[in-house]
C-alpha positions as CSV (number, residue, x, y, z in Angstrom):
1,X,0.3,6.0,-21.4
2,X,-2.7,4.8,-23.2
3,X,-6.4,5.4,-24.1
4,X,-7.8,4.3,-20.6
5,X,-5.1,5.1,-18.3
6,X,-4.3,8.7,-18.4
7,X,-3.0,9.2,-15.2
8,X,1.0,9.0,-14.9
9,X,0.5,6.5,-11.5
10,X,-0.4,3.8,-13.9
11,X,2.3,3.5,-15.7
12,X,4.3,3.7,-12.7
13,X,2.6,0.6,-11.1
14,X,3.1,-1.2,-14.3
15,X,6.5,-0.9,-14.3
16,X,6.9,-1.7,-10.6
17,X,5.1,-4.5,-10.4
18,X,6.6,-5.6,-13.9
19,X,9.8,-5.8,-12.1
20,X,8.2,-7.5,-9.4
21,X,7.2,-10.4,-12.0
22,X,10.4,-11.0,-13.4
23,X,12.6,-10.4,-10.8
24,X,10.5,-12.5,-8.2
25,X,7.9,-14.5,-9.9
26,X,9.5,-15.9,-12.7
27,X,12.8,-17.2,-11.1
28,X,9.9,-19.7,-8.5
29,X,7.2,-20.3,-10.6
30,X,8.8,-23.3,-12.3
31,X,9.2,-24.7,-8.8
32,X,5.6,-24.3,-7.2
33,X,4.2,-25.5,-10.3
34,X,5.9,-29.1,-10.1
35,X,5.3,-29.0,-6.4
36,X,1.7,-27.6,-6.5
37,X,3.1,-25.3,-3.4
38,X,1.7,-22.6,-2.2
39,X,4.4,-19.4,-2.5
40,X,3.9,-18.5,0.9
41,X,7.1,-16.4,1.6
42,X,6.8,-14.5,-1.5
43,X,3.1,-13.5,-0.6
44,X,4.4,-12.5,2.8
45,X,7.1,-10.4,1.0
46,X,4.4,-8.8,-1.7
47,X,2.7,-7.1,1.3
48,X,5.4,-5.5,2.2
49,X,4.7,-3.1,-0.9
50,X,0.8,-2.9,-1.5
51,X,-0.4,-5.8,-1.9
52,X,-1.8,-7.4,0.6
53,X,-4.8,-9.7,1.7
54,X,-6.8,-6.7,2.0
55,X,-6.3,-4.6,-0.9
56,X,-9.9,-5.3,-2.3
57,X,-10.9,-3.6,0.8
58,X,-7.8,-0.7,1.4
59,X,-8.3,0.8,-1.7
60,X,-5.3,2.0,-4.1
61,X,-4.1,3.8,-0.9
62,X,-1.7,1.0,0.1
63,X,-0.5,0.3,-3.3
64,X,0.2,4.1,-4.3
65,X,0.6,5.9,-1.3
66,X,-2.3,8.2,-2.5
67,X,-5.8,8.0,-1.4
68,X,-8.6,7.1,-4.4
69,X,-10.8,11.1,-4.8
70,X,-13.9,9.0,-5.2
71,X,-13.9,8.3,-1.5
72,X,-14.1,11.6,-0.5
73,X,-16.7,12.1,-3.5
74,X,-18.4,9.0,-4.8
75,X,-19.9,10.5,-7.9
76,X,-16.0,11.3,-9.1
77,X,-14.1,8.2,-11.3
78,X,-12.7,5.5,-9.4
79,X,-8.7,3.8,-10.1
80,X,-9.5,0.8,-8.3
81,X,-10.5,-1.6,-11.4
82,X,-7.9,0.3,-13.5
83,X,-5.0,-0.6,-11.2
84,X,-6.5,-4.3,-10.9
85,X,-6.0,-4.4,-14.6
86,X,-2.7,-3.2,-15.0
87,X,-1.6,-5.1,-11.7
88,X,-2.7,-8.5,-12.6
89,X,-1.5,-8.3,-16.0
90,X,2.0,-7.8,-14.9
91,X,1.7,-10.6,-12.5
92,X,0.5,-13.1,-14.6
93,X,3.1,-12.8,-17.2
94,X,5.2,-14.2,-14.2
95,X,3.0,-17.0,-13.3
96,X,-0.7,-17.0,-13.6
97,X,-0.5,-19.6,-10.6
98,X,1.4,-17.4,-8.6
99,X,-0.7,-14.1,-9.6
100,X,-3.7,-16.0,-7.8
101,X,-1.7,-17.1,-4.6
102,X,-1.7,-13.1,-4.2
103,X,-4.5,-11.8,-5.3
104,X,-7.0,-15.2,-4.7
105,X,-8.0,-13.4,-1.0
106,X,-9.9,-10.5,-3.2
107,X,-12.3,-12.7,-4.3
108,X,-13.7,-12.9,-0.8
109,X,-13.1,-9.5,-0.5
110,X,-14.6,-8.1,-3.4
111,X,-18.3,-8.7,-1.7
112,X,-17.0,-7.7,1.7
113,X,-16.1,-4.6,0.2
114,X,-19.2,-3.9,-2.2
115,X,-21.7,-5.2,0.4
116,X,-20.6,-5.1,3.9
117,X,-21.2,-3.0,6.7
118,X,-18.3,-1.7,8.8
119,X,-18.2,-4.0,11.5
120,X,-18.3,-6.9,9.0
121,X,-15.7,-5.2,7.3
122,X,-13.7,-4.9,10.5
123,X,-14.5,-9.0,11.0
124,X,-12.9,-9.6,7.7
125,X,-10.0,-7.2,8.3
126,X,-10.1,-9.5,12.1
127,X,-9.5,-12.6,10.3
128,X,-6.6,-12.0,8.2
129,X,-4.3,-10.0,11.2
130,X,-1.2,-12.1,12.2
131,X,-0.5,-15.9,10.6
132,X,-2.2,-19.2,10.9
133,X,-1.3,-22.6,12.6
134,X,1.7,-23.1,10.0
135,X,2.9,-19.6,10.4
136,X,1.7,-18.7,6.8
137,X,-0.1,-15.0,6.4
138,X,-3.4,-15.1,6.3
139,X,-5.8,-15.9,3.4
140,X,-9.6,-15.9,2.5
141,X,-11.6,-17.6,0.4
142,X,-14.9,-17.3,-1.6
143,X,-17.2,-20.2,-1.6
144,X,-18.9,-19.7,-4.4
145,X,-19.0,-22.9,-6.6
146,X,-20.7,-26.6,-6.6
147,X,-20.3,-29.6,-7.7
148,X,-23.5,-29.4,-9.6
149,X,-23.7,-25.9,-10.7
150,X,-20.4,-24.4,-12.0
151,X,-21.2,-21.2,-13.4
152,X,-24.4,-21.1,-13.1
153,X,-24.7,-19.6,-9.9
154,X,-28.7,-19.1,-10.1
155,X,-28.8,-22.6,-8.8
156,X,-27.0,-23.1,-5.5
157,X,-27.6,-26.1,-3.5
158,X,-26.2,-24.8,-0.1
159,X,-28.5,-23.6,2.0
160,X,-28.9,-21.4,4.9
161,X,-32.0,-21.9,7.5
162,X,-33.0,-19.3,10.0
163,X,-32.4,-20.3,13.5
164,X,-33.2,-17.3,16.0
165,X,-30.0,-14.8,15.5
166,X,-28.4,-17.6,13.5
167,X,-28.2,-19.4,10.0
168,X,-27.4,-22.4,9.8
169,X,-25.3,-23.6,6.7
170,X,-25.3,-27.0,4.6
171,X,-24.0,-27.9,1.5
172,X,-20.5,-28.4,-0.3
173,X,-18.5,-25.9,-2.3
174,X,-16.2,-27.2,-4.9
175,X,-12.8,-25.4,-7.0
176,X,-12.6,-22.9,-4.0
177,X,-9.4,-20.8,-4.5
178,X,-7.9,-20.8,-0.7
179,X,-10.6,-23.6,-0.1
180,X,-8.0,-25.5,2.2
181,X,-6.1,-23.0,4.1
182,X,-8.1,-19.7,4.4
183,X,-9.1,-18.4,7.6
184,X,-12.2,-17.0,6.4
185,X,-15.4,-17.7,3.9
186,X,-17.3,-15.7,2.1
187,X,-20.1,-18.3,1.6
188,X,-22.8,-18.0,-0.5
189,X,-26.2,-20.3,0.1
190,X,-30.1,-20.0,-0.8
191,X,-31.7,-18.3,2.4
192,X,-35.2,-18.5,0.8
193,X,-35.8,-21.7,-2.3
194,X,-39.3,-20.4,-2.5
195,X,-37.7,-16.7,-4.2
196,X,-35.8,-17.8,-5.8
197,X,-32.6,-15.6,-7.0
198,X,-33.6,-13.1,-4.6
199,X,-32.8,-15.6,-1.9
200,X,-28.9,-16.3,-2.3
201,X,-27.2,-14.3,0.3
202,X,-23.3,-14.3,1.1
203,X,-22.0,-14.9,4.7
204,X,-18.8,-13.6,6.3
205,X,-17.7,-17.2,7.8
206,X,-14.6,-17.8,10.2
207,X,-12.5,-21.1,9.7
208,X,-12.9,-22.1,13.5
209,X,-16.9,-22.0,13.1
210,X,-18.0,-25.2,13.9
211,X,-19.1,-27.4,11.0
212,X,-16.8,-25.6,8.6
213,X,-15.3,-28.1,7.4
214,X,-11.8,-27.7,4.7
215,X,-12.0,-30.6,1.7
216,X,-9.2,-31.8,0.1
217,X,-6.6,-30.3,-2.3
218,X,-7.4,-30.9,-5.8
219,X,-4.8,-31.9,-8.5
220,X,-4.7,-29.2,-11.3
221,X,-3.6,-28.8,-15.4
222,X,-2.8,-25.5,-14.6
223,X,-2.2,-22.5,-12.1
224,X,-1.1,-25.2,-9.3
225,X,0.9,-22.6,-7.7
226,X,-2.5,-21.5,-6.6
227,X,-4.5,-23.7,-3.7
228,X,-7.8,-25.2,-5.2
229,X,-10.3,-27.4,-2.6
230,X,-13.4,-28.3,-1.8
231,X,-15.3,-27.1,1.6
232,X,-18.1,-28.4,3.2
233,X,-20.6,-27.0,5.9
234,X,-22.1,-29.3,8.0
235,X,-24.7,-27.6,10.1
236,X,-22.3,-24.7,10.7
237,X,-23.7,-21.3,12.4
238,X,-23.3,-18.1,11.8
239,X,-24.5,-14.8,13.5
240,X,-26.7,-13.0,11.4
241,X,-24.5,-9.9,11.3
242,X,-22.7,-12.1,9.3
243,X,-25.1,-11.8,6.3
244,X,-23.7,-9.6,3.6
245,X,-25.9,-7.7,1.3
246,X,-28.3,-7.0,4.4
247,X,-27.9,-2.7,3.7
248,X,-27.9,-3.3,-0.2
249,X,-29.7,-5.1,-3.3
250,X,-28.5,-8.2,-1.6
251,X,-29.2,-10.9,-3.4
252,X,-28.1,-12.9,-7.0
253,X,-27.7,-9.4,-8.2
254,X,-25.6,-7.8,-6.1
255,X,-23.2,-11.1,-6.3
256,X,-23.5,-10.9,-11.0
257,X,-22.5,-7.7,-10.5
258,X,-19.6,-8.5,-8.3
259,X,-18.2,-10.5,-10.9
260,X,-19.1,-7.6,-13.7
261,X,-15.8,-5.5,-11.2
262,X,-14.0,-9.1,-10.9
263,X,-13.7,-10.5,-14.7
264,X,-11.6,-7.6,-16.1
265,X,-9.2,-8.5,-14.1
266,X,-9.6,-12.3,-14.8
267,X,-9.2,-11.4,-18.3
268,X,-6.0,-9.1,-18.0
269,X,-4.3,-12.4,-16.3
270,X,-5.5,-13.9,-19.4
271,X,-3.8,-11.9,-21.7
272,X,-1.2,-11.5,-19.1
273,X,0.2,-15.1,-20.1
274,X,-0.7,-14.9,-23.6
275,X,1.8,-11.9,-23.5
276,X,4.2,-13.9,-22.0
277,X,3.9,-16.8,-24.6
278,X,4.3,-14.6,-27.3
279,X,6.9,-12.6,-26.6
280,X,9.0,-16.2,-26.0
281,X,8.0,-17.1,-29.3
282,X,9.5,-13.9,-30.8
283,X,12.5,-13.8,-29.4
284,X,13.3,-17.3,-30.6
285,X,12.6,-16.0,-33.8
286,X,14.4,-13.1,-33.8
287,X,17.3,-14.6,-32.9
288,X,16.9,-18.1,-35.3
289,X,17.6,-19.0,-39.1
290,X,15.4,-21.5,-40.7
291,X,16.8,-23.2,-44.1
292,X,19.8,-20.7,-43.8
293,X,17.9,-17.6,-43.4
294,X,16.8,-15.3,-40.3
295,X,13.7,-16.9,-39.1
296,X,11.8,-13.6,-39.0
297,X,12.5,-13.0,-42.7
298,X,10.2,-15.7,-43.5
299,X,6.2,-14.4,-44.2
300,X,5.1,-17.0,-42.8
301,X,6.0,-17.1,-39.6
302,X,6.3,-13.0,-39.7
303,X,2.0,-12.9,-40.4
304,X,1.4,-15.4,-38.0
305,X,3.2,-13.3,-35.4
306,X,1.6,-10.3,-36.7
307,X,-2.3,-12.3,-36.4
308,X,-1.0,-13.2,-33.0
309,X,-0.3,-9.8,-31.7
310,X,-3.2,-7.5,-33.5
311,X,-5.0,-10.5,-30.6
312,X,-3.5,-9.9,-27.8
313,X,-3.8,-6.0,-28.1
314,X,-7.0,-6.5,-28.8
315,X,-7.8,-8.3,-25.9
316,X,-5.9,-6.0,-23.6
317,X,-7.6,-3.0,-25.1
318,X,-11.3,-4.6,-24.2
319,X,-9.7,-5.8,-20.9
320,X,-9.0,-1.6,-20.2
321,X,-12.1,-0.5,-21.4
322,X,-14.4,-2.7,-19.3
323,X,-12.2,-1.4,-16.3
324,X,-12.3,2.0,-17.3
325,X,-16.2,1.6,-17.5
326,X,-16.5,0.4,-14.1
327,X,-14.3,2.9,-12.7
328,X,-16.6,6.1,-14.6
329,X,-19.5,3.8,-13.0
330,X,-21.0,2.5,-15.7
331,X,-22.7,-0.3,-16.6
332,X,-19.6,-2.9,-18.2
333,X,-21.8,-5.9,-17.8
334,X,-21.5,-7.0,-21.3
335,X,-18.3,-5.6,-21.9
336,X,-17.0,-7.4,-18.9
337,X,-17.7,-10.7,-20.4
338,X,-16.6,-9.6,-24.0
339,X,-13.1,-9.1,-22.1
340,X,-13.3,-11.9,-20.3
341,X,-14.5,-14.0,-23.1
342,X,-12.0,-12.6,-25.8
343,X,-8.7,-12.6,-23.6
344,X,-9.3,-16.6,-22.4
345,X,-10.0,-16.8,-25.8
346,X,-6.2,-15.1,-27.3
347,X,-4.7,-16.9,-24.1
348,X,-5.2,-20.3,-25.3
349,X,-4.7,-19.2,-29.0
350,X,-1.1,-17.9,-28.4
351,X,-0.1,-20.5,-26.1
352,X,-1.4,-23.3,-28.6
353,X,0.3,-22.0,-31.7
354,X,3.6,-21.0,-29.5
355,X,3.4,-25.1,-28.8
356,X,3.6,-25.8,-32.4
357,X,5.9,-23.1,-33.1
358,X,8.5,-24.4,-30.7
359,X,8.0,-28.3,-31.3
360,X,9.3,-30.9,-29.3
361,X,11.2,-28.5,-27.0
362,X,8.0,-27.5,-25.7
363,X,6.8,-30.3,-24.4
364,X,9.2,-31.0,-21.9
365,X,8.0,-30.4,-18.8
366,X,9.1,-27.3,-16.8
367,X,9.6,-25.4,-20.1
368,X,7.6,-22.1,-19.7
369,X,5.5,-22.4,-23.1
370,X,4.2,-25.6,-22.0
371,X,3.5,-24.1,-18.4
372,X,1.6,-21.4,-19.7
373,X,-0.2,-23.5,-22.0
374,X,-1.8,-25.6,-19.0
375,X,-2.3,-22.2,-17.4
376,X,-4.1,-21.2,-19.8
377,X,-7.1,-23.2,-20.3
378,X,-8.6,-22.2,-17.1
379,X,-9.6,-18.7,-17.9
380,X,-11.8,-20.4,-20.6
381,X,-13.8,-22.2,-17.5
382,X,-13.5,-19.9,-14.3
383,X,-15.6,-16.9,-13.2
384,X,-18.1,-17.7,-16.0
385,X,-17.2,-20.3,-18.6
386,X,-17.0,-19.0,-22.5
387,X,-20.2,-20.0,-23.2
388,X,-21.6,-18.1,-20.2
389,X,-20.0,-14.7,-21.2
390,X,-21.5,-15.4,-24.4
391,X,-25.4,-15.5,-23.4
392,X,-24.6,-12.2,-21.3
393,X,-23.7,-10.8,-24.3
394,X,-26.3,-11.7,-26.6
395,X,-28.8,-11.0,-24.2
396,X,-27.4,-7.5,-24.2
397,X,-27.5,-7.5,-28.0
398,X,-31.1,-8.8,-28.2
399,X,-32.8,-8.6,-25.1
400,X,-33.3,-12.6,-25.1
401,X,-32.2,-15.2,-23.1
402,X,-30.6,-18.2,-25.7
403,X,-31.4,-21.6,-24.2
């Protein structure tokens, strides 16, 4: 039990979902990273014990069996952000790649859930019941990035014109998790150029809309277990029930702070693999001799261990804390990005120096240290690139913008 989770459920869903990683991750994620495959069977079998396609939007309920008190009384501490932490920790020290294929559909539900109404809610919930054309479970996606933009999200190209009780969408979308196969969008476009910000709305979109239209599959370094494409929307209508953010803030806000209840879990996958690196690395050398001598009696090698762990405890620790802020509801923007920042950060630290550590043997493919090195790199670049994290937190420090 630790500083942030002092309730004896967390634990419990570490160790359960711990199992879960090793037991059923680990032994396929070798084999859906050479394919870039989807683990379709293995997602169809994770729902069978909590998570699900849906669990942005059902709580900790179906993961615990026990219903979150803040819904009954919003002013009490959520779990939610906790348990996302723990969770996607233990699943990325299987396979990062793998650990998305799961949990990717929460990144279209995370504004469904913050924003939505209940019958958009109930749309979502709609889109995901039985399987697709291939017989797969249902996924969603969030249709968030451009070509041209990246992370900065205050500059969205698509756009979304006014057309009686519809908008009508144009634009591309580029690095979409799920951007090939899901069966619904949560797209976000500029309703209004003229305000700016205030203008980017999100929009609950079904795959069979006309003008949706899937790109293809791109070829990743890393996570390839995990679908990335592109998605285009060529003159494609939606009902304007479909808007999100409608009730609410709406808005560029309402989507930043989004991704302020999103990153600490981006970051516990982070340190997730970094964990997984290391401990590699030290059971090789517990169990070696170098020049005669057990390989963990020399200093060396002993401190750089040591330098390697005080990180990735570190990381976790800020990971915890920006999760336990959000769950007491308070503001974790810049602590977000700090543990965001700090665990991409560890990630490719401990998976570069486990590379030298281990030599040549790690650079054959299909090793895991070379795997999780390629994994790695990514959490540097998505939900908000390094150097993005860092202007959010020096504007917190000084109140100023860097440009």
């Amino acid at each position: 039990m630790d500083l942030f989770h002092d309730n004896p459920m967390f634990p419990a869903v570490r160790q359960m979902l711990g199992a879960f990683a090793k037991n059923m991750i680990r032994p396929i994620a070798t084999k859906h990273d050479q394919e870039e495959s989807m683990p379709w069977d293995l997602m169809k079998f994770a729902q069978g014990f909590g998570l699900t396609q849906t669990q942005v939007l059902d709580g900790r309920k179906q993961l615990t069996g026990q219903a979150d008190e803040s819904e009954s009384d919003p002013s009490k501490p959520k779990t939610q952000a906790r348990l996302g932490v723990v969770g996607a920790e233990e699943l990325a020290y299987g396979c990062a790649g793998i650990c998305l294929a799961i949990g990717g559909s929460g990144l279209a539900g995370s504004p469904v859930a913050r924003m939505g109404t209940d019958e958009q809610k109930a749309e979502f919930r709609k889109a995901l019941s039985g399987r697709d054309s291939n017989g797969h479970i249902k996924v969603a996606a969030m249709a968030l990035s451009e070509p041209a933009t990246g992370s900065d999200i205050s500059g969205l190209t698509t756009t979304a014109t006014r057309d009686g009780n519809y908008w009508v969408l144009r634009g591309s979308k580029q690095w979409i998790t799920n951007g090939q196969s899901a069966s619904v969008y949560v797209v976000w476009a500029q309703t209004d150029p003229a305000a700016g910000r205030a203008g980017v709305r999100g929009f609950i979109v079904t795959r069979e809309t006309p003008g949706l239209v899937p790109g293809r599959k791109e070829v990743k370094l890393g996570i390839r277990a995990s679908e990335t494409a592109q998605v285009h929307f060529e003159d494609c209508r939606v009902h304007q029930a479909m808007m999100l953010g409608v009730a609410t803030a709406g808005g560029l806000s309402d989507t930043k702070k989004m991704l302020d209840s999103t990153r600490p879990a981006v970051g516990a996958q982070a340190v997730g693999i970094a964990r997984a690196a290391l401990e590699f690395v030290v059971d090789r050398v517990r169990s070696g001799s170098l020049h005669g001598t057990p390989m963990a009696a020399h200093q060396h090698l002993a401190f750089e261990l040591a330098e390697l762990e005080m990180e990735v405890a570190a990381s976790r620790l800020m990971v915890h804390r920006a999760a336990w802020m959000a769950d007491h509801h308070q503001d974790n923007v810049a602590f977000a990005s700090m543990a965001k920042a700090h665990a991409a950060r560890t990630a490719q630290m401990v998976t570069t120096r486990a590379m030298v550590l281990l030599g040549e043997e790690a650079l054959l493919p299909g090793h895991p240290v070379e795997k999780w090195y390629r994994d790695a790199k990514i959490y540097d670049i998505f939900e908000g690139t390094g150097q993005i994290q860092r202007r959010i937190i020096a504007k917190h420090l000084t109140g100023v913008i860097a440009t």
